[in-house]
C-alpha atoms as one frame of an Amber mdcrd trajectory, in Angstrom:
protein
  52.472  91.763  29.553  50.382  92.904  32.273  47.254  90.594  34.279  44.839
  92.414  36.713  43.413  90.056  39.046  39.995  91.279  40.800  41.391  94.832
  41.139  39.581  97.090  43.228  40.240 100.808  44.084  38.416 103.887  46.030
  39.125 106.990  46.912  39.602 108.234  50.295  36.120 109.497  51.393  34.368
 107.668  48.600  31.255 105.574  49.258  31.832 102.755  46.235  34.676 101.910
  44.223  35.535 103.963  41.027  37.130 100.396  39.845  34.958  97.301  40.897
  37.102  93.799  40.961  38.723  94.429  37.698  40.179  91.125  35.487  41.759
  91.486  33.132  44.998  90.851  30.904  47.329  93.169  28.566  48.586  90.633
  25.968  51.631  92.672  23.650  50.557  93.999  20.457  47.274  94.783  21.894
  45.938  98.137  21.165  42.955  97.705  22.972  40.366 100.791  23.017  39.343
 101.817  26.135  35.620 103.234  26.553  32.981 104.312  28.621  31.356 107.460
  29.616  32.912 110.291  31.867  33.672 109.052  35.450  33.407 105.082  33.839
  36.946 104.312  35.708  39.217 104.992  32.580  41.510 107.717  34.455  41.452
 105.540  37.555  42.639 102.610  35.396  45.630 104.556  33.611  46.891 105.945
  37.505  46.926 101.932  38.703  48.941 101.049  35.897  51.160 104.576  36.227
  51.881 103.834  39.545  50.765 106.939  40.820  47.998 104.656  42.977  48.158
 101.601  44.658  44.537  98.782  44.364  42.684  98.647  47.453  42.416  95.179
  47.115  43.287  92.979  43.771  46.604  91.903  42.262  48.306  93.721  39.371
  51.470  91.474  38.265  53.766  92.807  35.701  55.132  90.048  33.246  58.495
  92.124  33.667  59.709  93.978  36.972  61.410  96.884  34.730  58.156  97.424
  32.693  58.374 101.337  31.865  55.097 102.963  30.844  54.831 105.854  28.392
  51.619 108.415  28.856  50.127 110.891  26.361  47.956 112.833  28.895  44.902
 114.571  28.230  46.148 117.714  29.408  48.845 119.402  27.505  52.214 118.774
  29.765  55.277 120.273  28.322  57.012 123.822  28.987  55.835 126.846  27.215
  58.667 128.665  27.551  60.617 126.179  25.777  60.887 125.748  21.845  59.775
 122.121  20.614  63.570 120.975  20.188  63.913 122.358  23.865  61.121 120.202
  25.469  61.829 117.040  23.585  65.964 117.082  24.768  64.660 117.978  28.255
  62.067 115.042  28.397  64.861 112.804  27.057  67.317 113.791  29.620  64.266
 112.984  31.983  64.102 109.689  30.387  67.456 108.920  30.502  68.023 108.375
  26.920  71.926 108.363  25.908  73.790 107.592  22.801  72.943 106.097  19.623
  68.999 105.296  21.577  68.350 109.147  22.373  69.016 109.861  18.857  66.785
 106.879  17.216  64.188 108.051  19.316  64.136 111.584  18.738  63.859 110.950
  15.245  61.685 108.686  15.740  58.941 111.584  17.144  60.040 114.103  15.196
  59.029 112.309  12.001  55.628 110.439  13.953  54.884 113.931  15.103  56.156
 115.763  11.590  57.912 118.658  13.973  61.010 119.095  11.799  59.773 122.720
  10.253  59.137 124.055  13.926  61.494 122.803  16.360  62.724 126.536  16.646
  59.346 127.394  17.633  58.424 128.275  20.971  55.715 126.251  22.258  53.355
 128.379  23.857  53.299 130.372  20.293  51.746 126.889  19.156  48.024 126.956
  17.809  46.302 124.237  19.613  46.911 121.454  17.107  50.657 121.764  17.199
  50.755 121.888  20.892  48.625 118.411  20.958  51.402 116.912  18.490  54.198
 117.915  20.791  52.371 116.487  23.729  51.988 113.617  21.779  55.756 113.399
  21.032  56.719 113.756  24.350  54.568 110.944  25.779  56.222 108.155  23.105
  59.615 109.811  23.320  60.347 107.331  26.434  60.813 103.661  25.091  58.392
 101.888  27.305  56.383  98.491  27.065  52.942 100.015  27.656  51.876 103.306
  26.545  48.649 104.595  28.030  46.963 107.568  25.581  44.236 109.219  27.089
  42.616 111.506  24.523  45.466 112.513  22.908  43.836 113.864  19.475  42.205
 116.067  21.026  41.463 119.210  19.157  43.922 117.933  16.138  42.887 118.302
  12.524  41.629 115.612  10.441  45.383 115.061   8.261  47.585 115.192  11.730
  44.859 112.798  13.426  45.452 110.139  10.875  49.735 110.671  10.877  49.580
 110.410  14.990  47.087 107.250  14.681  49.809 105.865  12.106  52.576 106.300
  14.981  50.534 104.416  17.281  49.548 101.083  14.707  53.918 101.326  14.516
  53.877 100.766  18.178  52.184  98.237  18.279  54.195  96.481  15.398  56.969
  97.409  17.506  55.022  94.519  19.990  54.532  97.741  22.657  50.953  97.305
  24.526  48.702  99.838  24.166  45.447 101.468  25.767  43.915 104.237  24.061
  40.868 105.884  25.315  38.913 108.523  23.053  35.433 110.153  22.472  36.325
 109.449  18.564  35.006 106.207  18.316  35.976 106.380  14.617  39.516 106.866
  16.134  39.236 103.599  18.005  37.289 101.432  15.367  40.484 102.836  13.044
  43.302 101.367  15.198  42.367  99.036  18.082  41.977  94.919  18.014  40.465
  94.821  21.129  37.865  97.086  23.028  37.322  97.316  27.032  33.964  99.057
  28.080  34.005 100.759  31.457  31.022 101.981  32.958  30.565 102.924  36.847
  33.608 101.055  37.559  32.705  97.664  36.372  33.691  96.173  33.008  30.971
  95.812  31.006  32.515  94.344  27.892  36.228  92.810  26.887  36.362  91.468
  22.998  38.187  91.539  20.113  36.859  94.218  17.997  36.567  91.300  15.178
  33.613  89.589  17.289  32.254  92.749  18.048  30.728  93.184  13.599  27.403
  91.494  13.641  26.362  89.190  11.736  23.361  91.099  10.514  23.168  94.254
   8.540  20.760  97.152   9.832  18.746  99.458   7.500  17.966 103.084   8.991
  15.449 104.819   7.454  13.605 108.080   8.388  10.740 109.767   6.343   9.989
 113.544   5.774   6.833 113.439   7.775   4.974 109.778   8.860   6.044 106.439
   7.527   3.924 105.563   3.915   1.048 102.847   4.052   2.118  99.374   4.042
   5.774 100.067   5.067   4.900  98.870   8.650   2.837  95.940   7.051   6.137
  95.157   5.178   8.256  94.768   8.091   5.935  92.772   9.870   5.242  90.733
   7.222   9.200  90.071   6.572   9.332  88.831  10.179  11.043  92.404  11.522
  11.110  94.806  13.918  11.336  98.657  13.343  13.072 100.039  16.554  11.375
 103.225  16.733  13.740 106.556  15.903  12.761 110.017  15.469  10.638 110.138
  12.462  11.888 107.012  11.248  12.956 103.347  12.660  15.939 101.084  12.636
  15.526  97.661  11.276  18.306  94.803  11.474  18.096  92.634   8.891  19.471
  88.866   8.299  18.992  88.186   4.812  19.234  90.014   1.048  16.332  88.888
   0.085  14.397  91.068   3.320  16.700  94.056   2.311  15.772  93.442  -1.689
  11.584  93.911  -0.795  12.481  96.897   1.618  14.641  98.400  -0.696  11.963
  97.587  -3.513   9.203  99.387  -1.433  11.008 102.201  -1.072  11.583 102.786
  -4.773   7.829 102.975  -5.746   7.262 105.799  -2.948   6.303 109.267  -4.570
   8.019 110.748  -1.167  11.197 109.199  -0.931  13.198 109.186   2.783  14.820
 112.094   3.551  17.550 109.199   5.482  18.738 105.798   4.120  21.517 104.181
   5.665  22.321 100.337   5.059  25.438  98.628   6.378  26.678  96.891   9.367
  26.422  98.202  13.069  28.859 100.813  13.324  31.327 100.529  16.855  29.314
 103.707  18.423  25.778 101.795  17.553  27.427  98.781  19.284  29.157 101.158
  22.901  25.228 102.590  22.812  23.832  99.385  22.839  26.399  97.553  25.829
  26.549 101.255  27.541  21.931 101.275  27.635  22.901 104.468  25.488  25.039
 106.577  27.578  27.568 108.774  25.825
């Protein structure tokens, strides 16, 4: 769909790059999350592929000439004045949609969106949730080959999270390319195939989210007051290391049998942990670890 080729970009006045020789490619299908922590490069990313800036020095070549690109902005971009049913026929008039097309697609995110029992509804009479949904309507109202959604949950409760994730997994069915940036990394574990870490411009990381689940399994454990005699002996013993944690430590573990002695010693403690967590790394243990820990 989309190939970046050692694409750089600054800002007028700027001492270093906000992107740093980016390569990469956007494959269709792909909904790849997009990470890293605040000024990483992800906004700067989503205005290269917008349009709205040109690289300072790299290549971006589109697969397609006519590729159209859908955004669900962070900030909230309809018109309050407006009912629901009012903004979504503007922003399709603004999209050009005509004929049998407008009306597919205006379904289409009325049902992603479930707006049907409010389109009479003004929108800045909203509550914050509804007004994200709308936003959210808007921004895959335009048929488009990339759609760029930069936090667009934001503030949304738990139910409509999981109906607007649903809209974007039928995107991508649709073979649409999607990036999706969030600071739900539950969100992006959920949906995505592939992730991209930003961090100070540079890419840190590009992988499919498959080769991303370790191999090994970690045990976090943290005790009411100081770890009980021998437990340290134990882990030594079993050939492991206990990453320190507040009151407690993180072990990663290869084998059952290692987990089967811990799990053993834990049992026969008078004081049991006031933690115990077993199970693979978890996508946020594995951002902390390529990020050195930045959120």
């Amino acid at each position: 769909m989309l190939k970046l080729s050692a694409v750089s970009y600054r800002y007028p006045a700027a001492e270093i790059d906000a992107l740093q020789a980016l390569t990469l490619s956007l494959n269709a299908g792909d909904i790849i999350g997009l990470l890293g922590p605040n000024g990483a490069g992800k906004t700067t990313l989503f205005s290269l592929l917008s349009g709205l800036v040109k690289p300072t020095s790299g290549q971006l070549t589109w697969q397609k000439t006519d590729t159209r690109v859908g955004l669900v902005p962070q900030h909230l971009a309809f018109y309050s004045q407006l009912s629901i049913a009012e903004n979504l026929v503007f922003f399709a008039d603004i999209y050009q949609l005509k004929g049998a097309q407008r009306q597919q697609q205006l379904q289409m995110v009325i049902e992603a969106c479930n707006l049907s029992d409010r389109l009479k509804q003004r929108a800045a009479t909203l509550s914050g949730g509804w007004q994200r949904r709308l936003n959210f309507a808007i921004g895959i109202l335009q048929p488009a080959d990339v759609y760029l959604f930069d936090e667009a949950t934001v503030g949304v409760d738990a139910q409509s999270r999981q109906q607007l994730l649903n809209a974007v997994k039928q995107l991508a069915a649709a073979g649409k390319t999607l990036l999706y940036t969030s600071h739900y990394l539950q969100e992006i574990e959920q949906i995505a195939n592939r992730i991209l870490v930003l961090q100070q411009g540079q890419l840190l990381l590009d992988a499919p989210i498959s080769q991303l689940s370790s191999d090994s399994w970690q045990l976090m454990v943290q005790w009411s007051q100081q770890a009980p005699l021998g437990w340290l002996e134990l882990v030594a013993k079993l050939g492991l290391t206990a990453e320190p944690l507040a009151q407690g430590s993180l072990i990663s573990l290869t084998t059952t049998a290692q987990w089967q002695q811990l799990n053993l010693f834990i049992t026969t403690q008078m004081v049991q942990p006031k933690l115990l967590r077993y199970g693979r790394p978890s996508l946020e243990q594995l951002y902390l670890h390529v990020t050195g820990g930045q959120l």
